[in-house]
C-alpha positions in Angstrom: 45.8 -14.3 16.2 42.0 -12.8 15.4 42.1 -9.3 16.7 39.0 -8.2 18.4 36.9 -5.7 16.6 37.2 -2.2 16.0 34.6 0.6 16.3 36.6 2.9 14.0 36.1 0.1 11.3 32.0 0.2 9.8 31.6 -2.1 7.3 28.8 -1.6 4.3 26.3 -4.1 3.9 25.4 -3.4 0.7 24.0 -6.4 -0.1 20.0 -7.1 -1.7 18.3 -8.3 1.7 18.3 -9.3 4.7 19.0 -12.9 4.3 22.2 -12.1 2.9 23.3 -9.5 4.8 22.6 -11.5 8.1 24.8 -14.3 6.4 27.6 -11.8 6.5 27.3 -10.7 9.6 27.6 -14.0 10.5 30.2 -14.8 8.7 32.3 -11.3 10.0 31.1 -12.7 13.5 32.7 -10.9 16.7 35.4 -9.3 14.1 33.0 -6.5 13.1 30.8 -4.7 15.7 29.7 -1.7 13.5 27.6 -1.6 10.1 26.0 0.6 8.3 22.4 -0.1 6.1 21.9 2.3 3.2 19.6 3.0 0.7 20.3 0.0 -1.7 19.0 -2.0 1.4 15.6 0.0 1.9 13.5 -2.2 -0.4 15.2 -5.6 0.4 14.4 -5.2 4.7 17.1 -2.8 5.6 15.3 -1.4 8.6 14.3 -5.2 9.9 18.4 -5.9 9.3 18.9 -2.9 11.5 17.2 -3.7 14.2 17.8 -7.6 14.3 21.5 -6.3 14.3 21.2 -4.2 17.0 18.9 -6.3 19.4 20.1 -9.6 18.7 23.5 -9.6 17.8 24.5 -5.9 20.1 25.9 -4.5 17.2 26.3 -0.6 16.4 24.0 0.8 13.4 24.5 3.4 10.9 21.6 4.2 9.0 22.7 6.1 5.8 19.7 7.5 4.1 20.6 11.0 3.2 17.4 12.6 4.2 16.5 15.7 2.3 13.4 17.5 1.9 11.2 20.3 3.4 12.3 20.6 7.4 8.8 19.4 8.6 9.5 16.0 6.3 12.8 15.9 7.7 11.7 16.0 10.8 9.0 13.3 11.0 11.3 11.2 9.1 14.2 11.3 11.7 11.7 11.4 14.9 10.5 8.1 13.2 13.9 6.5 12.7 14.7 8.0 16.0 12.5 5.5 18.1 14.3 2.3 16.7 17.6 3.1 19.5 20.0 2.7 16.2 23.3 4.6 16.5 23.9 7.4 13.5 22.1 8.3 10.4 23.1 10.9 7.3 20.8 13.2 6.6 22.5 16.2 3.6 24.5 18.9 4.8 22.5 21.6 4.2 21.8 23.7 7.1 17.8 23.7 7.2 18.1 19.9 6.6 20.8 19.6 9.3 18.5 21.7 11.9 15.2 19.9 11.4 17.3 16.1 11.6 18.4 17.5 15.3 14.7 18.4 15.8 13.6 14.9 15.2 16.1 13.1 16.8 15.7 15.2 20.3 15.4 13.5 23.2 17.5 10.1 22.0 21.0 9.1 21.2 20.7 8.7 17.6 23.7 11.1 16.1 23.0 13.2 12.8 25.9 13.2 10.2 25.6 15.9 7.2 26.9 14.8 4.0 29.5 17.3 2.3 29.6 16.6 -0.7 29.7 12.8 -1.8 32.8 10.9 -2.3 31.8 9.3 -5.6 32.1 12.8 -7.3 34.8 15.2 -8.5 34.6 19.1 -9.9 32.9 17.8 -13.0 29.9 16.3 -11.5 29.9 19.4 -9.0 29.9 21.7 -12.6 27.5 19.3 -14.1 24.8 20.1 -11.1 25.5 23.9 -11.0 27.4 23.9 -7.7 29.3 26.9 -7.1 32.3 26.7 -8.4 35.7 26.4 -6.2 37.7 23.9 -5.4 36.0 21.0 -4.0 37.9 21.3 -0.5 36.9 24.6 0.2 33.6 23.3 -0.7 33.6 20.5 1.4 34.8 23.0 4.7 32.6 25.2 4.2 29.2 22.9 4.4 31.1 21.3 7.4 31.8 24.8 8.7 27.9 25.2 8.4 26.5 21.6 9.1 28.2 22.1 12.7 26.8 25.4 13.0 23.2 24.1 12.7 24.2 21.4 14.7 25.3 18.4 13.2 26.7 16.0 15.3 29.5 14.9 12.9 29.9 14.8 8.8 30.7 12.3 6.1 33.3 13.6 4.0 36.1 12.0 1.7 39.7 11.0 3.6 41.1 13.5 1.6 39.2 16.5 3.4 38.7 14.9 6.9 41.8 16.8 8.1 41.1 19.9 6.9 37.7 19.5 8.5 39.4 18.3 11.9 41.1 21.2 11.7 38.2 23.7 11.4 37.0 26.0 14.6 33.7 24.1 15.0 35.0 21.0 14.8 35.8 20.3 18.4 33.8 16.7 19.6 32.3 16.3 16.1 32.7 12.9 14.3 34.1 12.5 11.0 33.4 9.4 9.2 35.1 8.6 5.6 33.7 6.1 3.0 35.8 6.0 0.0 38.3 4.1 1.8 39.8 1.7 -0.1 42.7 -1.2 1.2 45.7 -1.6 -0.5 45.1 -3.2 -3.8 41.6 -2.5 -4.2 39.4 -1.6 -6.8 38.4 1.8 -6.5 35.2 0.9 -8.0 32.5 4.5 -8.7 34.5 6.2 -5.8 37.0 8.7 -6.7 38.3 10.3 -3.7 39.8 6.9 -1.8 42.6 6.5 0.6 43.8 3.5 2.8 41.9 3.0 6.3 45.5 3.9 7.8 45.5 7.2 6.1 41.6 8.2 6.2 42.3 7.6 10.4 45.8 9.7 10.3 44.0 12.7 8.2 41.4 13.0 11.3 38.6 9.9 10.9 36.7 9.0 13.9 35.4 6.0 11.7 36.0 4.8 8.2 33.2 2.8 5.9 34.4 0.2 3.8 31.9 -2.1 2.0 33.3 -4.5 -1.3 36.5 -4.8 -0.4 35.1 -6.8 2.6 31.7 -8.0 1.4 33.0 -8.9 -2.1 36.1 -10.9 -1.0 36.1 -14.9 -1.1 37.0 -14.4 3.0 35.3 -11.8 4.0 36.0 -12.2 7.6 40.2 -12.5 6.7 39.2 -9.3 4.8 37.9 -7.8 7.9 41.0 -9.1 9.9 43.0 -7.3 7.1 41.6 -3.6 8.3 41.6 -4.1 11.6 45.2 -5.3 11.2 46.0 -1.7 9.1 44.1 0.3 12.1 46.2 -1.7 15.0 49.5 -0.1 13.3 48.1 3.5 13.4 
């Protein structure tokens, strides 16, 4: 039996261009109905993807550019993403980048998510950049604890914090959404903070991002099937 798709479940298309990643969206078909287009894709027709997508094919769009600059840069930057109707886009959690995002994207439904701290790094790349030092949880709830004070409409942030952050004050009707999740079996690849997509949803995920372990396998679509199988259970 195919199982329908899944909100919770955003798959990565981290692939060159847009010729490619329309052939896996094809290929996914009605099993996938949310993706998200990051950097990597910028150069190869990322925002064209996004929109094609999201017109064409009524599919849900995460943008994942991790904005940060001055909060008049900020600003124009997300009023200008803000005008293509595309469903959530990372901008860094700090609190004057966080503010000037919600400035731009006034007025439509386009949903600001503040980075925490990324899930490809541990205490030593956190020492290695002069971040405070701490440990990396209490560091990860406490720009949460701030993003949603400045207004931040949810957070990305590792499975491994996403209850702790569910279980903050502020966190009441905010979205958490967890890359570094990783199926059973996987490679972990350059992430470093994984966990299953049954766990990342129990700990307190609204939505989990998984990208090679679906784009990479010989059947991506049975890969797909896979997750949404492992959410069903949960």
């Amino acid at each position: 039996m195919t199982l329908p798709a899944d909100d919770r479940l955003i798959v990565a298309l981290d692939v060159p261009n847009v010729v490619q990643g329309l052939e896996l969206a094809r290929a996914l078909g009605d099993s996938v109905s949310f993706y998200k287009i990051g950097l990597g894709m910028l150069t190869g027709g990322g925002l064209a993807l996004a929109n094609e997508l999201k017109g064409e094919f009524g599919k849900r769009i995460f943008l994942d550019m991790k904005f940060f600059d001055i909060p008049a840069t900020v600003e124009a930057a997300v009023r200008g993403i803000a005008r293509f109707d595309l469903d959530f886009l990372t901008v860094h959690g700090d609190p004057h980048v966080v503010r000037a995002a919600k400035q731009g994207a006034a007025g439509s439904g386009l949903k600001i998510l503040a980075v925490t701290i990324l899930t490809a790094l541990d205490r030593a790349d956190l020492d290695a950049s002069l971040i405070v030092p701490g440990d990396m949880e209490d560091i990860v709830a406490e720009r949460a604890t701030r993003a949603f004070d400045a207004g931040a409409d949810g957070v990305i942030a590792s499975p491994h914090e996403a209850a702790l952050i569910r279980a903050l004050p502020n966190a009441a009707g905010r979205l958490i959404v967890t890359p570094g999740v990783r199926p059973a079996g996987s490679a972990a690849n350059d992430q470093k903070r994984i966990a299953t997509p049954a766990d990342a949803v129990r700990n307190g995920a609204d939505h989990i991002v998984i990208g090679r372990p679906i784009w990479a396998a010989n059947d991506p679509a049975a890969a797909a099937q896979a997750v949404l199988a492992e959410l069903a259970g949960v």
